[in-house]
Every structure is written in C-alpha cells, then in structure tokens.
Jmol script that loads the backbone (N, CA, C; Angstrom):
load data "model"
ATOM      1  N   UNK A   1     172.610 155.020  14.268  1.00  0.00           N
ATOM      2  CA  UNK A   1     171.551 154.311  14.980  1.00  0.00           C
ATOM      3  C   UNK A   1     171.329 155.006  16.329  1.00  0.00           C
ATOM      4  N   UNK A   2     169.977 155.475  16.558  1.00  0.00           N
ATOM      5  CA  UNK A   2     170.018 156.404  17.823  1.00  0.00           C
ATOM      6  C   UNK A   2     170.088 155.113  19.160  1.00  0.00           C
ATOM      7  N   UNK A   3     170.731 155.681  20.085  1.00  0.00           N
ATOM      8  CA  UNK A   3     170.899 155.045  21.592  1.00  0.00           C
ATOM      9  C   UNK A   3     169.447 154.408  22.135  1.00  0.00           C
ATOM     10  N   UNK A   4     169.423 152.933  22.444  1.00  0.00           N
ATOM     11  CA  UNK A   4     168.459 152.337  22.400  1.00  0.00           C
ATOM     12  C   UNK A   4     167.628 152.846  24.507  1.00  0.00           C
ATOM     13  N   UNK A   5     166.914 153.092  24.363  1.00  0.00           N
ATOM     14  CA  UNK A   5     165.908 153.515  25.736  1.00  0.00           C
ATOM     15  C   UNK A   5     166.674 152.758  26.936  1.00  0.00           C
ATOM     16  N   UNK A   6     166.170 153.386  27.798  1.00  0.00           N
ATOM     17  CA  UNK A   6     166.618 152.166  29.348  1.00  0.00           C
ATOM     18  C   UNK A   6     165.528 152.289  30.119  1.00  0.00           C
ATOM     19  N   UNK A   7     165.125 150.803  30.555  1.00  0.00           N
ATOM     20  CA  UNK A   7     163.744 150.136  31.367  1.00  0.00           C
ATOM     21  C   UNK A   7     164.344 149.471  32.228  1.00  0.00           C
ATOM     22  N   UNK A   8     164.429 149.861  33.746  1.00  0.00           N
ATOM     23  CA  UNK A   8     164.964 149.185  34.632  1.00  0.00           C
ATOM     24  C   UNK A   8     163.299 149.106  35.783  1.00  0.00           C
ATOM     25  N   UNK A   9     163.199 147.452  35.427  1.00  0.00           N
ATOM     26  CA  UNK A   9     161.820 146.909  36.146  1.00  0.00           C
ATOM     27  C   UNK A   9     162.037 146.479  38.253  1.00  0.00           C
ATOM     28  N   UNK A  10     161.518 146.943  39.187  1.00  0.00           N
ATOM     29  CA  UNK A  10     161.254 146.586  40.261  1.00  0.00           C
ATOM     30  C   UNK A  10     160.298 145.129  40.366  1.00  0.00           C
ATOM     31  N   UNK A  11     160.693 143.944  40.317  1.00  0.00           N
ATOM     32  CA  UNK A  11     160.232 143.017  40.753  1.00  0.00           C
ATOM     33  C   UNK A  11     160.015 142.484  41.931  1.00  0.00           C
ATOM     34  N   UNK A  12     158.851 141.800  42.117  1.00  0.00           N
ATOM     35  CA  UNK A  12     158.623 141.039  43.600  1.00  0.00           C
ATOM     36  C   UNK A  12     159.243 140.008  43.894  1.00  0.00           C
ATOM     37  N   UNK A  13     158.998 139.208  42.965  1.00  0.00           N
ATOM     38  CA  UNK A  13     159.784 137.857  43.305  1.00  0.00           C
ATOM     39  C   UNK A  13     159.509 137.065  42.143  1.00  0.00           C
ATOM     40  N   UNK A  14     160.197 135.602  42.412  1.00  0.00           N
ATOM     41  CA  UNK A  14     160.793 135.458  40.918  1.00  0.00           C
ATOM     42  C   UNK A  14     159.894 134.722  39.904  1.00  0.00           C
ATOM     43  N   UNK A  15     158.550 134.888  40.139  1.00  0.00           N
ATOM     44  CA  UNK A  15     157.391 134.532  39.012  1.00  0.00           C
ATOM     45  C   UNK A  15     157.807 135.727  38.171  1.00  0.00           C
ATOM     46  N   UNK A  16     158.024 136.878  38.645  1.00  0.00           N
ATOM     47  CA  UNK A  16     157.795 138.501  38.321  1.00  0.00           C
ATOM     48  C   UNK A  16     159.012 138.288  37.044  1.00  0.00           C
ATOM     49  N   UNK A  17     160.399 138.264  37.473  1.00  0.00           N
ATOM     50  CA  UNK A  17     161.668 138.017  37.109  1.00  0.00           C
ATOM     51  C   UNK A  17     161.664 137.220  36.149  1.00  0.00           C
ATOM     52  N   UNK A  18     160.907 135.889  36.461  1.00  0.00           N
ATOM     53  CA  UNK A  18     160.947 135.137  34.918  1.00  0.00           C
ATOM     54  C   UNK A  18     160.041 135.844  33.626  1.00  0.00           C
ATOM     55  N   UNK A  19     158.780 136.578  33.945  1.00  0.00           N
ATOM     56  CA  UNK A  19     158.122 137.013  33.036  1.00  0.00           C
ATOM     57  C   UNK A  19     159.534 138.341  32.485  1.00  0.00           C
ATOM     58  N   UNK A  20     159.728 139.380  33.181  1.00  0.00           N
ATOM     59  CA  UNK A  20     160.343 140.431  32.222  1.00  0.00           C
ATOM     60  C   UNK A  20     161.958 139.293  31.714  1.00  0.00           C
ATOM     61  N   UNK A  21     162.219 138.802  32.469  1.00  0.00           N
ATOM     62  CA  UNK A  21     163.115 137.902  31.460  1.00  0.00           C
ATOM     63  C   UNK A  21     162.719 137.058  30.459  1.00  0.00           C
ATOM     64  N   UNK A  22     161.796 136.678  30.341  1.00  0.00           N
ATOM     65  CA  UNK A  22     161.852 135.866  29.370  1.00  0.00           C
ATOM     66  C   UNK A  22     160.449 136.095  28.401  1.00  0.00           C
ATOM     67  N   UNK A  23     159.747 136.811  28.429  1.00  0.00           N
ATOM     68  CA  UNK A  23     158.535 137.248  27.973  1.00  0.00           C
ATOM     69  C   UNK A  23     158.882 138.770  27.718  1.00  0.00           C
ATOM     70  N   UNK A  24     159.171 139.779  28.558  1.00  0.00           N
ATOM     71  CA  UNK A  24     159.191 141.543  28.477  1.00  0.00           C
ATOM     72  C   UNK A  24     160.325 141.777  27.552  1.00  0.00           C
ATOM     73  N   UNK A  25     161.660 141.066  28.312  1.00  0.00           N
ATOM     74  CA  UNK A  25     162.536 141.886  27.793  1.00  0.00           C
ATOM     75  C   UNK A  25     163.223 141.816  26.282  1.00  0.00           C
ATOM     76  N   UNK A  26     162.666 140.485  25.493  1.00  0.00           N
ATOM     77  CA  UNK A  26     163.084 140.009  24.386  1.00  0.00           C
ATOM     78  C   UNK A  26     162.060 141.043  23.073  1.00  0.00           C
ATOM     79  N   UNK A  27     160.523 141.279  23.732  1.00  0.00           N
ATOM     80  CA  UNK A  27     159.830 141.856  23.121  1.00  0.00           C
ATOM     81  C   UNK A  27     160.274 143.320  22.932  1.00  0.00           C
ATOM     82  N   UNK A  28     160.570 143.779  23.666  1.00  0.00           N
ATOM     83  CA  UNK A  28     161.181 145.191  24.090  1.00  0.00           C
ATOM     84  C   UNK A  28     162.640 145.682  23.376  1.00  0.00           C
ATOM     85  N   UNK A  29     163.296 144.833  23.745  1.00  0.00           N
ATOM     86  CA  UNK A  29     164.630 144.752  22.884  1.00  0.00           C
ATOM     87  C   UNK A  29     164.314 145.167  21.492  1.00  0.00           C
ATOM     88  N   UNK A  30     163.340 144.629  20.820  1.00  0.00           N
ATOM     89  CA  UNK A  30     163.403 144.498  19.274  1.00  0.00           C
ATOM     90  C   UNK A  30     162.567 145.476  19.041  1.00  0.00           C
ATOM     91  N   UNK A  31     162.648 146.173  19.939  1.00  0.00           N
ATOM     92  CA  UNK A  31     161.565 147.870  19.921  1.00  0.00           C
ATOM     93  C   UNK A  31     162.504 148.953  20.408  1.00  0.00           C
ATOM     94  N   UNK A  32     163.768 148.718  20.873  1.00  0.00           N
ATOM     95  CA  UNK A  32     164.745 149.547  21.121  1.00  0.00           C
ATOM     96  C   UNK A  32     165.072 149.884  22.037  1.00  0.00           C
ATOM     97  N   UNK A  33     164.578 148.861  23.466  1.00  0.00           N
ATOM     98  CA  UNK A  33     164.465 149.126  25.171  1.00  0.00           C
ATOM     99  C   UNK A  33     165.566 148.530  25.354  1.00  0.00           C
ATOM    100  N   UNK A  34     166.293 149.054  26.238  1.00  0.00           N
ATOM    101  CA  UNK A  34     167.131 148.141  27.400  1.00  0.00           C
ATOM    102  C   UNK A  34     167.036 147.621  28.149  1.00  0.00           C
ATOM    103  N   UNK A  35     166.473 146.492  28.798  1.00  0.00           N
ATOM    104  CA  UNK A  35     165.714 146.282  29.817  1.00  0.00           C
ATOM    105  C   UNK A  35     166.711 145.515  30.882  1.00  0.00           C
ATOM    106  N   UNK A  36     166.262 146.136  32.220  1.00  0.00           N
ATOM    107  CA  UNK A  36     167.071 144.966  33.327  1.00  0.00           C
ATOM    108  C   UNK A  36     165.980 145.216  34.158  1.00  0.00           C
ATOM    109  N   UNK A  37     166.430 144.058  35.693  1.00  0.00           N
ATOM    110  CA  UNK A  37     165.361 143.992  36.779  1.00  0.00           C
ATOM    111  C   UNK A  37     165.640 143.956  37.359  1.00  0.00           C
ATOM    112  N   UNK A  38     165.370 144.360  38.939  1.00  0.00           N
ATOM    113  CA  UNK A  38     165.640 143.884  40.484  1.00  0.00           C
ATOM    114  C   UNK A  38     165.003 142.911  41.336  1.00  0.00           C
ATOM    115  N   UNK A  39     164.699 142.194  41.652  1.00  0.00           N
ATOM    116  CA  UNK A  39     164.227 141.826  42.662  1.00  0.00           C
ATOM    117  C   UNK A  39     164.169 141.801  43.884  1.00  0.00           C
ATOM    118  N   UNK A  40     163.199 142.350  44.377  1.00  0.00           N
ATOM    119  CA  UNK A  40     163.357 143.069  45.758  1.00  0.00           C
ATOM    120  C   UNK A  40     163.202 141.861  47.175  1.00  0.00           C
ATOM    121  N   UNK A  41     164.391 142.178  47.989  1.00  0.00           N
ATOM    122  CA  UNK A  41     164.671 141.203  48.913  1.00  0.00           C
ATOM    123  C   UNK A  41     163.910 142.167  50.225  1.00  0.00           C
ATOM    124  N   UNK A  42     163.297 141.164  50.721  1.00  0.00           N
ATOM    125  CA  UNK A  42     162.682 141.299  52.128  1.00  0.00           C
ATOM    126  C   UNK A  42     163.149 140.756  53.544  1.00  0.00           C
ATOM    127  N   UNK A  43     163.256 141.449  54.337  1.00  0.00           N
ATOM    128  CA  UNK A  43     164.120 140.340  55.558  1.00  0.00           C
ATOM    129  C   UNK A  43     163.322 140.347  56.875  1.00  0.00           C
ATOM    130  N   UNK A  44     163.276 139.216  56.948  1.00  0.00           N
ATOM    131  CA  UNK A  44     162.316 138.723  58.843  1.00  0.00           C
ATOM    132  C   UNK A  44     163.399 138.118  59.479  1.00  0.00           C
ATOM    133  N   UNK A  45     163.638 138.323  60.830  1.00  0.00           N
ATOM    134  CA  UNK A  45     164.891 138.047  61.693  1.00  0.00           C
ATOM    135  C   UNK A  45     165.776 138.280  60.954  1.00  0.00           C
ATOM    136  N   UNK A  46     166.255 136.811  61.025  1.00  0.00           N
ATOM    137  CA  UNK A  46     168.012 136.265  60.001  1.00  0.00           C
ATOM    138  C   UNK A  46     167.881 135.689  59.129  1.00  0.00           C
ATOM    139  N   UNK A  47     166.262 135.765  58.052  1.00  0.00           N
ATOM    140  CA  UNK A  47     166.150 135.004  57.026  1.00  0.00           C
ATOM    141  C   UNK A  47     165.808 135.798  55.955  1.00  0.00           C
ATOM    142  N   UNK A  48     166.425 136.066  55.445  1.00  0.00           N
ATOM    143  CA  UNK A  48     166.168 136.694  53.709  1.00  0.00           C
ATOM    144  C   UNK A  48     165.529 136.250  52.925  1.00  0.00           C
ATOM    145  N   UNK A  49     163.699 136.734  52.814  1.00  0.00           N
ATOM    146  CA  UNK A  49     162.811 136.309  51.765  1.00  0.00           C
ATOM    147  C   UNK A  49     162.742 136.924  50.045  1.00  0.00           C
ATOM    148  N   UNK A  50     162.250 136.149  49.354  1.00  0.00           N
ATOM    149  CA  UNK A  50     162.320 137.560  48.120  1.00  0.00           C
ATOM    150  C   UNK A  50     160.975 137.680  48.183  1.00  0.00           C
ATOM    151  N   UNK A  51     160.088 138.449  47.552  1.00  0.00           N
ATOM    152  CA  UNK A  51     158.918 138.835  46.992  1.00  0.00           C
ATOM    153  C   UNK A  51     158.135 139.309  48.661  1.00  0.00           C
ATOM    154  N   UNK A  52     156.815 139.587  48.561  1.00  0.00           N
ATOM    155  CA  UNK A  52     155.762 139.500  49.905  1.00  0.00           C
ATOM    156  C   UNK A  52     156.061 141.150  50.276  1.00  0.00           C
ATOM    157  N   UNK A  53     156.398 141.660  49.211  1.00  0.00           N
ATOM    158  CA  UNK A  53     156.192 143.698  50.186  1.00  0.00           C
ATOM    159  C   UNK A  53     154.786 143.808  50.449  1.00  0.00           C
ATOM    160  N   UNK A  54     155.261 144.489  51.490  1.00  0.00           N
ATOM    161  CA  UNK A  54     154.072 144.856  52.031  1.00  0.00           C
ATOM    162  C   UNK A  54     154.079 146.322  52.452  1.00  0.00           C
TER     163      UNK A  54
END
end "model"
wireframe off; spacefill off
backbone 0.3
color backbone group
C-alpha cells in the first residue's frame, strides 16, 4: 500500500478548524491525505487572540 500524502492546513480561527476537521479531513483521508491543522494565534498586549491576521 503506497504511503498515504501529507496536508498540513494554516487556519485562522476556529470556524476554519472545525471545517478541515470535520468536513476536509474525513473526505481526504479516504483519498489517501494525511491531514492536520494549525491555528494561528495572534497576540495584542497580554491577551492571546486566535484568528483576525492581518
């Protein structure tokens, strides 16, 4: 069985995160992807936002 692909997704925030989890990565899988995600953390002062790059 050949070695299944690797898809590592950059997410904004976690609308983003629920779609490749639960919509991308199940579809993908059964097509031979590996899929994982990040979600990218943003920081103002001393408060750690997720999503809003700019």
């Amino acid at each position: 069985m050949p070695e299944p692909k690797r898809l590592h997704l950059l997410v904004e925030g976690q609308t983003e995160a629920t779609v490749v989890r639960d919509l991308l990565s199940g579809h993908l899988q059964r097509h031979g992807w590996f899929v994982t995600y990040s979600t990218v953390r943003t920081q103002t002062s001393s408060v750690t936002y997720r999503g809003g790059v700019t």
